[in-house]
N, C-alpha and C positions, 0 to 999 in steps of 0.2 A: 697239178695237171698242166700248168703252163711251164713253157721251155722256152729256154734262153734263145734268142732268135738271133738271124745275122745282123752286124753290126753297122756294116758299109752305109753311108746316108743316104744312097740310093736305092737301098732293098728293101725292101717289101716282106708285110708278117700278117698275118691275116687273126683278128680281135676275135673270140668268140664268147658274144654276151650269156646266152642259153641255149637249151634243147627241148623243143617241144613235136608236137605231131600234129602233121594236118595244118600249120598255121597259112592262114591268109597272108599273102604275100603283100594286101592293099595294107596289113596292118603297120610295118615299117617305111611304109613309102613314106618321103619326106622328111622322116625323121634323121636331125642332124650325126645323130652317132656319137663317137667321141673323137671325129677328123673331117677334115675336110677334101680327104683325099678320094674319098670315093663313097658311095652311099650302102646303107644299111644291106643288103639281104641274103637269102637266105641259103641253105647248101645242104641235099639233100644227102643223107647217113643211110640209106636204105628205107629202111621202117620208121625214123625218126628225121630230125631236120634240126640242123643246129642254125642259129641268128648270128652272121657276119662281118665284120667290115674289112676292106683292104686298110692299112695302116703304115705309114713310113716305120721302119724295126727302131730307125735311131730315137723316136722319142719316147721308146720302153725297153731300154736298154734297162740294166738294175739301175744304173748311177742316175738315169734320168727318172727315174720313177723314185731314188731314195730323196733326190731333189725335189720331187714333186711333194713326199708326204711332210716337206718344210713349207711347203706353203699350203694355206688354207684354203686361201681363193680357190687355185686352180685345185687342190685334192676335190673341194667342194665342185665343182663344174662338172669333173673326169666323171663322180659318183653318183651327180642328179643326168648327166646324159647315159653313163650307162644302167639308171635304173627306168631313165624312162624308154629306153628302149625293150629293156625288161617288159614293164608295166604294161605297154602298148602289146605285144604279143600274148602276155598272159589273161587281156583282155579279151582275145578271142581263142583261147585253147589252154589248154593246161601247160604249163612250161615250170622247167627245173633252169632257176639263173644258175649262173658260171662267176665263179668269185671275180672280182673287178680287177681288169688287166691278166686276164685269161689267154694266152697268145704262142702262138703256132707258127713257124717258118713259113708254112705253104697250108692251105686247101687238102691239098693229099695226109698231110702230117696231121692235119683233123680229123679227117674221115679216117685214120689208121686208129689215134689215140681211141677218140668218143667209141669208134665201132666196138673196143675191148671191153668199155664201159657198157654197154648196149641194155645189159639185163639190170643194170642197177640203178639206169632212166628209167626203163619202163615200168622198174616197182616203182622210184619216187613218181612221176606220174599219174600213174594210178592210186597210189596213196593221196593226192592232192587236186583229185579232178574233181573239180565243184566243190571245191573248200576256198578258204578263205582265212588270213590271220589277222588275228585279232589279239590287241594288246590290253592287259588291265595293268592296272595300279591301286593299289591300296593302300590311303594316309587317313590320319587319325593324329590327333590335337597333341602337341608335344606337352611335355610336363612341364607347370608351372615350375619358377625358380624354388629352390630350397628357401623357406623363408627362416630354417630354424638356426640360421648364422645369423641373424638382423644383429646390428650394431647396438649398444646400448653408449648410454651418456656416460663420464670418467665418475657421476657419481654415483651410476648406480655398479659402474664397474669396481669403484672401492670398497661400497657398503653393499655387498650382492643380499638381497632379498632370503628371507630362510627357503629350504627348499626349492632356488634357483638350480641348481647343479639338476638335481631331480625331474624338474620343469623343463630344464634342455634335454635330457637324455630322452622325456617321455617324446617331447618335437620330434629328434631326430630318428627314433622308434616310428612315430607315426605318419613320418615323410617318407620315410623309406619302403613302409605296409603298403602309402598309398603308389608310390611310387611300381611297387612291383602290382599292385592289383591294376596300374593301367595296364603295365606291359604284359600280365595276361590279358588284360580284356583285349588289347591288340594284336595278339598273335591268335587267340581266338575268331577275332574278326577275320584279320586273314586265311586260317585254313578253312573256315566257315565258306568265305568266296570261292577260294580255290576250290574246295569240294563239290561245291555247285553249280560252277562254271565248269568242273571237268567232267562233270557227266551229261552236261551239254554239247560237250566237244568231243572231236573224232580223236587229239591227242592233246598235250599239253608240254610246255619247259618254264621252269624257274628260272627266273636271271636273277642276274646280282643287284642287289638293293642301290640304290641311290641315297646319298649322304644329301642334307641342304644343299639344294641349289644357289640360293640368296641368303646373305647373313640375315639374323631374325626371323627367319621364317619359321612359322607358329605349327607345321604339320610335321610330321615324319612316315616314312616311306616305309610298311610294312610286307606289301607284296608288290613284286615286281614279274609277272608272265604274261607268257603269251600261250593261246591258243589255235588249234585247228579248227576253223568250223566251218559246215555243209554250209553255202548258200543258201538253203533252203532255213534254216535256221538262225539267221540272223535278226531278225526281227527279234527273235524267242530272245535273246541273247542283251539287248538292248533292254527288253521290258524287265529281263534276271537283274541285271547293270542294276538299274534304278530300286528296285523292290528291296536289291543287298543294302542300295545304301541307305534302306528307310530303315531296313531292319537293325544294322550293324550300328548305325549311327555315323559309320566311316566312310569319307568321302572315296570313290569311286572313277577313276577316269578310267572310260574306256577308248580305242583307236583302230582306226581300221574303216574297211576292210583294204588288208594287205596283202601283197604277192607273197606265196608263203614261205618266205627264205629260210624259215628256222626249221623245217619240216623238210625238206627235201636229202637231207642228209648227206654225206660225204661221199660226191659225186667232183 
């Protein structure tokens, strides 16, 4: 959706974070934006309203934005000011965000673009009005080392025990049994959550698992989703959280409640 804007350093592109309806206009007041060139608001699309800013073009040029995803700090800045302006509007009305560094020539080239989009705000909208997202996780105790390699002394390695050879195969048979009986019982546990959380929820997406974070860490990452849930059900949602992990035995994190970026769909 965004287009390459003029380049001159004194021209002017106009940012657009999201599109919602009906927002309060006190809800972006003061809020810094992602410039200092002019403040947050708002611009009305007929039926709908997109969230603003005036923006110098030359510091989202491509080359200045390929510079920018080298640096951390400031990726990290661009991404917490354009979600809190997010945040802040979807605190008072339903709103669909706009991928980060969404950007427009002019005002007019927005109300042209969004206005073609118009029906496919108003379904994400209405799919997301009084929901909420909500993220779980699901880990469970990694598997003990293989102990059935353990070292032995050079004398018992010269004079092996009768029925040594036998005695390792039977290890490595019953390392392996217990080995696959966690990873059922863990993928168990996770469709278990996921089953029960999604018929709590208005929809659901799988992500991609997460490997260890820290070397030695004793957990592994079986579910990685998120959810859509009514407002009105979130309490419900929390009390589910806790009850799964008494039952599963597998620890549980749950997150939220979040602006629902994964649910608004490709707008």
């Amino acid at each position: 959706m965004t287009e390459r804007g003029p380049e001159r350093s004194d021209a002017n592109a106009t940012y657009v974070f999201a599109v919602c309806r009906n927002p309060d206009p006190s809800a972006v007041a003061g809020l810094p934006g992602v410039t200092d060139k002019a403040p947050v608001s708002t611009l009305s699309l007929e039926t709908l309203t997109a969230i603003v800013q005036t923006v110098r073009a030359c510091e989202f040029t491509n080359e200045a934005w390929q510079a920018r995803l080298c640096d951390q700090r400031q990726l990290e800045r661009y991404a917490r000011a354009h979600h809190d302006v997010v945040a802040a509007v979807a605190a008072c009305c339903p709103t669909v965000p706009l991928p980060m560094a969404t950007l427009y020539q002019s005002e007019e080239r927005v109300r042209d673009a969004l206005a073609n989009e118009a029906d496919r705000f108003h379904a994400a909208l209405k799919r997301i009005a009084h929901h909420a997202e909500w993220g779980v996780k699901v880990y469970v105790p990694s598997c003990p080392p293989d102990d059935s390699n353990r070292s032995t002394t050079p004398a018992d390695r010269s004079r092996p025990a009768p029925g040594a050879g036998l005695a390792y195969l039977d290890r490595k048979r019953g390392a392996q049994e217990r080995r696959e009986r966690r990873q059922d019982e863990a993928l168990q546990a996770a469709e278990a959550v996921d089953a029960e959380v999604r018929s709590l929820a208005t929809a659901s997406r799988r992500l991609r698992l997460h490997g260890p974070q820290l070397a030695g860490e004793r957990r592994v990452q079986v579910l990685n989703a998120t959810y859509l849930v009514a407002e009105h059900r979130a309490a419900e949602l929390t009390l589910l959280a806790q009850a799964l992990g008494e039952r599963t035995g597998a620890q549980i994190e749950l997150s939220g409640p979040w602006v629902p970026y994964s649910f608004v769909g490709e707008v």
